[in-house]
N, C-alpha and C positions, 0 to 999 in steps of 0.2 A: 323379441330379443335377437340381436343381431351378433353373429360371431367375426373378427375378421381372420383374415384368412392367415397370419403367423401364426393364432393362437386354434385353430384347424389343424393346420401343419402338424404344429407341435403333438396335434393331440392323436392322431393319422399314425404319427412315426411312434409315437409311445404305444399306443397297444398293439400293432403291429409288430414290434420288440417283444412285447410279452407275451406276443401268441408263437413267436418260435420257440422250442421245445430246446431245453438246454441240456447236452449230453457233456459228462466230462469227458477227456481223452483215457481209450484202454490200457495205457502205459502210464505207470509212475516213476517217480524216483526213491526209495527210500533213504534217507542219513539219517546218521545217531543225530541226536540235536537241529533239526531242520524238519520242518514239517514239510507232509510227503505231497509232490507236487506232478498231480496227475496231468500232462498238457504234452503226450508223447503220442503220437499215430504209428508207430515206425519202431519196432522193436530193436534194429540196430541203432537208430537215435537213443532212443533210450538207454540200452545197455552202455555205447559211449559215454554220455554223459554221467552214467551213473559212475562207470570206472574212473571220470575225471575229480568226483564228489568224494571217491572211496565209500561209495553206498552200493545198493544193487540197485535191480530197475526189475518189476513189480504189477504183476497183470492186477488192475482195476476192478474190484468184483462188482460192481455194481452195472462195469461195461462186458458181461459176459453172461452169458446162457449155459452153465454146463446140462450138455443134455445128453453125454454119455459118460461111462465110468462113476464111478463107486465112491474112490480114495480121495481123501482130502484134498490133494495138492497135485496140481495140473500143467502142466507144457501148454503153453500158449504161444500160436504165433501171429503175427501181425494181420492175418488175415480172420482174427479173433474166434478162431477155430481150437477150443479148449480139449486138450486128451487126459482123462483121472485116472493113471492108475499109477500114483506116486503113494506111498503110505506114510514117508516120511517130507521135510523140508532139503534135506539135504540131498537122494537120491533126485528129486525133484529139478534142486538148482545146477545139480552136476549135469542130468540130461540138457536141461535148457541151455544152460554154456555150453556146451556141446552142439547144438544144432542150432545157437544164436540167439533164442526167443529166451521165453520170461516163465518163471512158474509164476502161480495164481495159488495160491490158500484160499480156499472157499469160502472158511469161516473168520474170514477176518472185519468184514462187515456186518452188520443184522444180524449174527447170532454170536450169542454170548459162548464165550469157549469153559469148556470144564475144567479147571483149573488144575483137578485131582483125577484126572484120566492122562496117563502115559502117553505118549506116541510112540507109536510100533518103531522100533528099529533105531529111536534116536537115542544118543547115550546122555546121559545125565550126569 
């Protein structure tokens, strides 16, 4: 059986394609009504962008390792260097505007959140 060499090519550059490991970007955007569009490297890109949406901008849990602190919700900066010791969303997003970067919710991916457990600090 003889192969020529376009359909080689072709076949060279396709799994070559799917042997690179596909990462999303650690930054999103979130808006009400617009699904959330993870494709930011750059936490002041992000934040821009997100202030132009009237959405926030949103560390990527699946692009993070928290591997210090406790608290749900984290200060993230571009350097995707996560710090946990937020208890609530809000204390969280005030620090992050404050020094530019993004909070992160841990549990907004891969685990299901308890619907009937409070968050500390937040008013209802």
């Amino acid at each position: 059986m003889r192969v020529d060499r376009r359909t080689f090519f072709a076949l060279a550059v396709t799994i070559s394609w799917c042997a690179v490991p596909v990462m999303a970007a650690p930054f999103c955007t979130q808006v009400i009504g617009l699904p959330t569009q993870c494709i930011y490297y750059d936490t002041a890109e992000c934040n821009a962008r997100a202030f132009q949406l009237g959405g926030t901008c949103v560390g990527n849990p699946a692009e993070f390792k928290v591997v210090g602190g406790s608290a749900r919700f984290c200060v993230v900066d571009s350097n995707r260097s996560a710090f946990c010791a937020y208890p609530d969303r809000d204390s969280c997003q005030s620090e992050a505007s404050r020094r530019g970067e993004v909070c992160l919710d841990t549990l907004v991916q891969g685990t299901q959140r308890d619907v009937y457990q409070a968050e500390p600090g937040r008013r209802y």
